[in-house]
FIKOLZA-1660 file (N, C-alpha, C; in steps of 0.1 Angstrom, whole numbers, plus 5000, padded with zeros to 4 digits):
% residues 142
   i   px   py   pz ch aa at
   1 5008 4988 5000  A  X  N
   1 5000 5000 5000  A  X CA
   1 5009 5013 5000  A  X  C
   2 5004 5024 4994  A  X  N
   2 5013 5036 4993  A  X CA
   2 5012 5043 5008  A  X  C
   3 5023 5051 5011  A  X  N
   3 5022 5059 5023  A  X CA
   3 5025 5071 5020  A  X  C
   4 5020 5079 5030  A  X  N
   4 5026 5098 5034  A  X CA
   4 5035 5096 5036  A  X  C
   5 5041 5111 5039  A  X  N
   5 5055 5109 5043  A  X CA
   5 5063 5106 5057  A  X  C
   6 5048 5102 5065  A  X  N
   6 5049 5099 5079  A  X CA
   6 5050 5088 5078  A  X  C
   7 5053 5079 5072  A  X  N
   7 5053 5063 5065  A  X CA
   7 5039 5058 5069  A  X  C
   8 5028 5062 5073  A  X  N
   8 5015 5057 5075  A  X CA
   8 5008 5051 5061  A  X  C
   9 5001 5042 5064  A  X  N
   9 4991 5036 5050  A  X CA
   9 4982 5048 5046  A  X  C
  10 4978 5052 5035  A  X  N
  10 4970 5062 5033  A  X CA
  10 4962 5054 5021  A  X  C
  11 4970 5041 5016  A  X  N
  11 4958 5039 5004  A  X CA
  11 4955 5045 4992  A  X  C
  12 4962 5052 4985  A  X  N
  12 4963 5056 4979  A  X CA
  12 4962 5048 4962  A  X  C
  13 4956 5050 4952  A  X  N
  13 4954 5048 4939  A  X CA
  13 4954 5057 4931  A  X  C
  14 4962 5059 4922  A  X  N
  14 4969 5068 4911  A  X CA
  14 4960 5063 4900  A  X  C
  15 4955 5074 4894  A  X  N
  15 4948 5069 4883  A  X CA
  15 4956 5070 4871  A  X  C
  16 4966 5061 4867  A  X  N
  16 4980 5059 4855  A  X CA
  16 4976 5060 4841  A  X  C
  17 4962 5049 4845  A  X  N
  17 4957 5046 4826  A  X CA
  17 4946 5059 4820  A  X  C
  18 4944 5066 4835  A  X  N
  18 4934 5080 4827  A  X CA
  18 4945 5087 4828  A  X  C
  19 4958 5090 4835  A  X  N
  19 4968 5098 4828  A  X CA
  19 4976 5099 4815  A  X  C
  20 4977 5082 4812  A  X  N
  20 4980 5082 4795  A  X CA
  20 4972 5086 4792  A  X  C
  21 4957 5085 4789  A  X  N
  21 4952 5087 4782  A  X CA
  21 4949 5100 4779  A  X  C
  22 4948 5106 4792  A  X  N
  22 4954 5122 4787  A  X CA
  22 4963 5130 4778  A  X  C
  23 4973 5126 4780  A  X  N
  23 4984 5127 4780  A  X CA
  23 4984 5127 4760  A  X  C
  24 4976 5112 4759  A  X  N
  24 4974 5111 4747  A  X CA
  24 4969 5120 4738  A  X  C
  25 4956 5124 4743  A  X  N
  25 4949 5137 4739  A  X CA
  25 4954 5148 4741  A  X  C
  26 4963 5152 4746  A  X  N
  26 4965 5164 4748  A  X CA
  26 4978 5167 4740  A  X  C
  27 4986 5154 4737  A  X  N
  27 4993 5153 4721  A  X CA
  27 4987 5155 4706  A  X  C
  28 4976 5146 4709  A  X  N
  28 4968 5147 4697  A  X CA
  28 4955 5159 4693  A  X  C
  29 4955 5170 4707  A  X  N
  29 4946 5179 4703  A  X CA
  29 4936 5182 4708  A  X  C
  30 4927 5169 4713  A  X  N
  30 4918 5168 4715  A  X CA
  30 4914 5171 4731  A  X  C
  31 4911 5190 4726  A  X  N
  31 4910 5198 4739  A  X CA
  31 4899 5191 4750  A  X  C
  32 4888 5192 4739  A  X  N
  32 4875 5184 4748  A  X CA
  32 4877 5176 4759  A  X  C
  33 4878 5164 4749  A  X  N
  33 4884 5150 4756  A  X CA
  33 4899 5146 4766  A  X  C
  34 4909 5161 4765  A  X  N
  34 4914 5161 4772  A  X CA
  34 4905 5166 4786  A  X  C
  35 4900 5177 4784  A  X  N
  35 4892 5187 4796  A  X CA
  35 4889 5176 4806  A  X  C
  36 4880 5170 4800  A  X  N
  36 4872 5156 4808  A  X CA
  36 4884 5151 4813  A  X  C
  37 4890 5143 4809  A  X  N
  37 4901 5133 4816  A  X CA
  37 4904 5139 4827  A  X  C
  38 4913 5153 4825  A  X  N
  38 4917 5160 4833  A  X CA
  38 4910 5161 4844  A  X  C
  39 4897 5162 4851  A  X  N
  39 4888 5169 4855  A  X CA
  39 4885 5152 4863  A  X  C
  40 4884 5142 4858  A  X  N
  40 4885 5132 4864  A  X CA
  40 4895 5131 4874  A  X  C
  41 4907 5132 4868  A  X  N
  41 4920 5126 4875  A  X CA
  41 4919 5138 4885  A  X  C
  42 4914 5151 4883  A  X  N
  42 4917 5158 4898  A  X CA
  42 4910 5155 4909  A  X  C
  43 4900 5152 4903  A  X  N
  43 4887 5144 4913  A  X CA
  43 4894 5133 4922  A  X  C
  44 4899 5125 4914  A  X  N
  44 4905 5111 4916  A  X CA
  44 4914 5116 4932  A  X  C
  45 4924 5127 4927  A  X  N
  45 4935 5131 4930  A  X CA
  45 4929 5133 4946  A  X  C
  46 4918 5145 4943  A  X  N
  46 4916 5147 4955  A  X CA
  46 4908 5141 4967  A  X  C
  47 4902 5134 4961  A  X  N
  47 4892 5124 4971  A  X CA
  47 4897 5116 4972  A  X  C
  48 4906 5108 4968  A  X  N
  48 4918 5096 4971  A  X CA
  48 4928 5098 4983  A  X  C
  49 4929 5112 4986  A  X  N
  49 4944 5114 4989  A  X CA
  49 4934 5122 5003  A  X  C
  50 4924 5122 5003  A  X  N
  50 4917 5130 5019  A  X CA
  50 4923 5138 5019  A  X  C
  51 4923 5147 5012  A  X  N
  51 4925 5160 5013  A  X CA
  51 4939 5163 5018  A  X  C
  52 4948 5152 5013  A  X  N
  52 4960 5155 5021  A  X CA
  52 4971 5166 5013  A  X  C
  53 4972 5178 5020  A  X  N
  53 4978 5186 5009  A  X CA
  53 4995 5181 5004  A  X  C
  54 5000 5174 5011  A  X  N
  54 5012 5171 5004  A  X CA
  54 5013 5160 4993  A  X  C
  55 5000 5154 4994  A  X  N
  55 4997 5145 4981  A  X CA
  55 4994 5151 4967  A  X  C
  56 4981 5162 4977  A  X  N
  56 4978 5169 4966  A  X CA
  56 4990 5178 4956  A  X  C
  57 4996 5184 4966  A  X  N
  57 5009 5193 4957  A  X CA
  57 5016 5183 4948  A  X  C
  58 5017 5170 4954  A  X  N
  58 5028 5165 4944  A  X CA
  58 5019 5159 4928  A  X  C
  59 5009 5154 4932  A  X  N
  59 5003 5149 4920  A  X CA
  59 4998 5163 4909  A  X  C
  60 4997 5170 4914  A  X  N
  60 4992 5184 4906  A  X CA
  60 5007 5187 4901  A  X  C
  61 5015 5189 4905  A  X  N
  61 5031 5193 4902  A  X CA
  61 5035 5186 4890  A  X  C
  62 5030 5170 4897  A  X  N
  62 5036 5158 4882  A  X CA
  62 5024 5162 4871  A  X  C
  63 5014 5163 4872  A  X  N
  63 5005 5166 4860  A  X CA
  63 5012 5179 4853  A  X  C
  64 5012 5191 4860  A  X  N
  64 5020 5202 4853  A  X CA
  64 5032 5198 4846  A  X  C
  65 5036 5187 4850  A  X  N
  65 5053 5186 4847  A  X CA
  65 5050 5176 4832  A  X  C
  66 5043 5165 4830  A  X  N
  66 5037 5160 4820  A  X CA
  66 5027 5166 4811  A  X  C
  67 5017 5171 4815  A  X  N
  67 5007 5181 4804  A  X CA
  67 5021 5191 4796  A  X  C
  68 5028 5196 4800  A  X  N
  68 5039 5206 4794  A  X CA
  68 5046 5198 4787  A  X  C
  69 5051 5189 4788  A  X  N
  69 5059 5177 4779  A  X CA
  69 5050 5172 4769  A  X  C
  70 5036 5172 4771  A  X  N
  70 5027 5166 4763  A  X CA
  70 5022 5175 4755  A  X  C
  71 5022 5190 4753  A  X  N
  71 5021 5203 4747  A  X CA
  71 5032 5205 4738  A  X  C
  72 5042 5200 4744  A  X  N
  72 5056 5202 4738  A  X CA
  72 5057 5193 4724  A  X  C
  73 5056 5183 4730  A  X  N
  73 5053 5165 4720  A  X CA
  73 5047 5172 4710  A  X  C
  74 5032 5178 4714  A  X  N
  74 5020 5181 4702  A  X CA
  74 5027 5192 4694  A  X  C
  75 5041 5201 4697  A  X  N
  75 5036 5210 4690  A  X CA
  75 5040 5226 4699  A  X  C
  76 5036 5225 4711  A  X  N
  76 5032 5241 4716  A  X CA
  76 5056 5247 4721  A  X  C
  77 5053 5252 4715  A  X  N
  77 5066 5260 4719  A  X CA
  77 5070 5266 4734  A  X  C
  78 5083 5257 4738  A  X  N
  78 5078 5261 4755  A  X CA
  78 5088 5277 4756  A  X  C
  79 5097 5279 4751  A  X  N
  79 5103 5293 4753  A  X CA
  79 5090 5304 4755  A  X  C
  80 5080 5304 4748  A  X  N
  80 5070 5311 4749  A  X CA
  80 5064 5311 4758  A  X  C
  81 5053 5299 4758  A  X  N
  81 5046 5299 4768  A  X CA
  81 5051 5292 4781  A  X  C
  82 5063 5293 4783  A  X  N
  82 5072 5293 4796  A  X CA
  82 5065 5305 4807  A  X  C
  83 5072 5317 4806  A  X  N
  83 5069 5329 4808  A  X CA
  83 5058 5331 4811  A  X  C
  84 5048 5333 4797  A  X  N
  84 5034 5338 4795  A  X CA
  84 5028 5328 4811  A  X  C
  85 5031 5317 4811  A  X  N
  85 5026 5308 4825  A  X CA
  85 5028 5318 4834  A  X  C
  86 5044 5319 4836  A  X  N
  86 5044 5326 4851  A  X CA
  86 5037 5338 4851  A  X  C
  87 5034 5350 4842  A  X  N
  87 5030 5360 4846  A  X CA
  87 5016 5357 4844  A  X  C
  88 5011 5351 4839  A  X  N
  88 4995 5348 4841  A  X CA
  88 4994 5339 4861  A  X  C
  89 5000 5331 4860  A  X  N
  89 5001 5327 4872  A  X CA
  89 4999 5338 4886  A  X  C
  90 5013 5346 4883  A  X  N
  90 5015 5356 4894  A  X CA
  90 5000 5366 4893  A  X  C
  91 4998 5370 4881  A  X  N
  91 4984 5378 4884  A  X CA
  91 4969 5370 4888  A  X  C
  92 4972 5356 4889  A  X  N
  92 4957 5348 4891  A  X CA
  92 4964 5349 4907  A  X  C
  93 4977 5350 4913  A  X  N
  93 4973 5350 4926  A  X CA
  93 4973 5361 4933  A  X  C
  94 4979 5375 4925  A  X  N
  94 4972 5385 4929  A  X CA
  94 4960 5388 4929  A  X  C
  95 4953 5382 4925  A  X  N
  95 4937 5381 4919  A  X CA
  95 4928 5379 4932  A  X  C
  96 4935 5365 4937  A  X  N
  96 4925 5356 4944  A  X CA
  96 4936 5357 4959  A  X  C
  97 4946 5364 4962  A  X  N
  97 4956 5367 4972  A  X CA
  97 4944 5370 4988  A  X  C
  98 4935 5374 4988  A  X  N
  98 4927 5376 4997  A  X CA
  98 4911 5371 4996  A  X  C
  99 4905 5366 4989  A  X  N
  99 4897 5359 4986  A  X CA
  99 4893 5343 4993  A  X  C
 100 4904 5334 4991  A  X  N
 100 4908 5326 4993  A  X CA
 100 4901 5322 5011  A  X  C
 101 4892 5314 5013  A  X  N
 101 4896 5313 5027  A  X CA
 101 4905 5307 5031  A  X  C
 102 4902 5310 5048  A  X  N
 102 4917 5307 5056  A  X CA
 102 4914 5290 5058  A  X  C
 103 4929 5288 5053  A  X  N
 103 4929 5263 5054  A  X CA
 103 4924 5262 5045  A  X  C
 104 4921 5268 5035  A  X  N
 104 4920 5265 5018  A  X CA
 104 4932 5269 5011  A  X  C
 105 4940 5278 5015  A  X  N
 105 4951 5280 4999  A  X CA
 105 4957 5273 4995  A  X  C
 106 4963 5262 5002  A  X  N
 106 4969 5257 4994  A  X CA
 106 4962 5247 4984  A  X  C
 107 4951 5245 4986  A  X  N
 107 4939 5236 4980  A  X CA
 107 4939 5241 4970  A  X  C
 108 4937 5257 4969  A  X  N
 108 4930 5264 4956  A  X CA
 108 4942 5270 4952  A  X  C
 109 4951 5270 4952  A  X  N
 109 4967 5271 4946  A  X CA
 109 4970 5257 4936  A  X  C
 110 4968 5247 4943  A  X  N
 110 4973 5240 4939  A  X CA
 110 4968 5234 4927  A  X  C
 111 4955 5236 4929  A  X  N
 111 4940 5231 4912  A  X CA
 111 4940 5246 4905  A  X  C
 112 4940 5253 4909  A  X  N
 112 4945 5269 4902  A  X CA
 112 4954 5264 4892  A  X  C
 113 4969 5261 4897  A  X  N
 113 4984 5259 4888  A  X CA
 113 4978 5249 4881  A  X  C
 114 4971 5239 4878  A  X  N
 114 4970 5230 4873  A  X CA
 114 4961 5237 4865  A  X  C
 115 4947 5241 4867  A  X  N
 115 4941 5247 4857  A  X CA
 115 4947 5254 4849  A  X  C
 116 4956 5265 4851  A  X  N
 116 4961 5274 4843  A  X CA
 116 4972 5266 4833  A  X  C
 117 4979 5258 4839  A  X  N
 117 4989 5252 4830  A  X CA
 117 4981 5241 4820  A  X  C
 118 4967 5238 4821  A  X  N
 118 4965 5229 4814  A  X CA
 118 4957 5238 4807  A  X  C
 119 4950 5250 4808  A  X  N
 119 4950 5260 4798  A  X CA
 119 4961 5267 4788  A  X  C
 120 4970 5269 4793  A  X  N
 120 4984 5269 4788  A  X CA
 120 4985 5267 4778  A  X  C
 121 4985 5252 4779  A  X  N
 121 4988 5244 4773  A  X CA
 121 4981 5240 4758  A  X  C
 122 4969 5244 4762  A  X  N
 122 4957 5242 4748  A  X CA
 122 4962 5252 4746  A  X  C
 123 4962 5262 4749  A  X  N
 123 4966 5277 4742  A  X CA
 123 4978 5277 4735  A  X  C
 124 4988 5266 4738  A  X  N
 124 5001 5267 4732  A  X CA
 124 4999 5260 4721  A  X  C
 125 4990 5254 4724  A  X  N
 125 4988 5239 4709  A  X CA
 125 4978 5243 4702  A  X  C
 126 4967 5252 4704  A  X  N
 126 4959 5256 4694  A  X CA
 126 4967 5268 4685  A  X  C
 127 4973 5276 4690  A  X  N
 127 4975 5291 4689  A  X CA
 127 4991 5292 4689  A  X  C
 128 5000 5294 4694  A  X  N
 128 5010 5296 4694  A  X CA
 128 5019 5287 4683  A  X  C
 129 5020 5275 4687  A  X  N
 129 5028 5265 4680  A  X CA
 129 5021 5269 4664  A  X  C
 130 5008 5267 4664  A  X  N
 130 5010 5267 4650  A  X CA
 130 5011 5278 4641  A  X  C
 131 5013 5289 4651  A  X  N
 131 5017 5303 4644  A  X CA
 131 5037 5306 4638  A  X  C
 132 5045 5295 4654  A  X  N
 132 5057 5294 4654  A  X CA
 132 5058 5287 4640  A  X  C
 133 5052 5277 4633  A  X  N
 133 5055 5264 4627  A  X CA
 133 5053 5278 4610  A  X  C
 134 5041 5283 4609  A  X  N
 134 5038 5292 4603  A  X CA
 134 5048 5299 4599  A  X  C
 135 5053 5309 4605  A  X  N
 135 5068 5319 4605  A  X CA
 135 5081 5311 4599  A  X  C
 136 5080 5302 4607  A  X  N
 136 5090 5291 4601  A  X CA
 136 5088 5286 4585  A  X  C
 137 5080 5283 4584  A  X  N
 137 5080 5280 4568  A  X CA
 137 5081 5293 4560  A  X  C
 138 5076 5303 4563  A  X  N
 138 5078 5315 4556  A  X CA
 138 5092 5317 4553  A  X  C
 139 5101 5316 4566  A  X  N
 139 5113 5318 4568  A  X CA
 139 5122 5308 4558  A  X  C
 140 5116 5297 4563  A  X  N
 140 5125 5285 4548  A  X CA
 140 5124 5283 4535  A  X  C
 141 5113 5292 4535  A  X  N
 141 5107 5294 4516  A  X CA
 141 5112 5310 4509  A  X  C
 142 5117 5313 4522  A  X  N
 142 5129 5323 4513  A  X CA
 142 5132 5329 4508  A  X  C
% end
C-alpha cells in the first residue's frame, strides 16, 4: 500500500491509465476529451488522497510537469509559453491573494496551477505552436 510521508498507510490509487490517456489527447489535440480526463483525474487526486495537501501538491506538480511535455510533444513551443505561464500565474494569485479562505490556499493554489497550465497548454497547441511552425516555413521558403 502507498504511504505519506509519515510512513503511515493512506491507500492511495493513482489513476495511471486515465493519465496516458490524457496525456494522449493532449498530444493529439483533443481539447474536449482532454478537459474531461483531466477533470476526472483531479477528482480522483483529490478524494483519494483525503485531502492530504502534500499529496495533493505533488500529483498536481507531476501533471503540470507531463501536460507541458505533452504540449511540447503536440507541437506548443515552451520558450513562449514558459513565461506567459508565470505572469499569468503571478496575476491569478494577485487576483485571488485575499479571497481565498483561511485552510484552503493551498487547496485552491494547487488546482489553480493545474488549471492554468492545462490551459496553457491548449493555448500553446491551438495558437501559438502553429503560428511558430507558420513563420517558420515563411522563413524557409525564402
Amino acid at each position: 500500500m502507498p504511504f505519506d510521508y509519515s510512513g503511515q498507510d493512506v491507500g492511495l490509487v493513482y489513476p495511471l491509465e486515465k493519465e496516458r490517456q490524457l496525456l494522449e489527447l493532449v498530444e493529439t489535440g483533443d481539447k474536449a476529451g482532454a478537459q474531461v480526463v483531466l477533470n476526472e483525474i483531479l477528482g480522483d487526486v483529490f478524494f483519494a488522497s483525503s485531502a492530504s495537501q502534500s499529496v495533493i501538491l505533488t500529483r498536481v506538480t507531476e501533471l503540470m510537469v507531463l501536460l507541458s511535455r505533452a504540449a511540447i510533444k503536440g507541437g506548443a513551443i515552451g520558450l513562449i509559453i514558459g513565461p506567459l505561464g508565470g505572469i499569468i500565474i503571478k496575476k491569478v494569485d494577485e487576483f485571488l491573494d485575499e479571497k481565498i479562505p483561511v485552510g484552503f490556499e493551498m487547496v485552491f493554489n494547487n488546482f489553480t496551477l493545474g488549471i492554468i497550465s492545462f490551459g496553457l497548454m491548449m493555448v500553446s497547441y491551438a495558437f501559438i505552436g502553429p503560428a511558430i511552425l507558420a513563420a517558420n516555413n515563411v522563413v524557409k521558403s525564402a
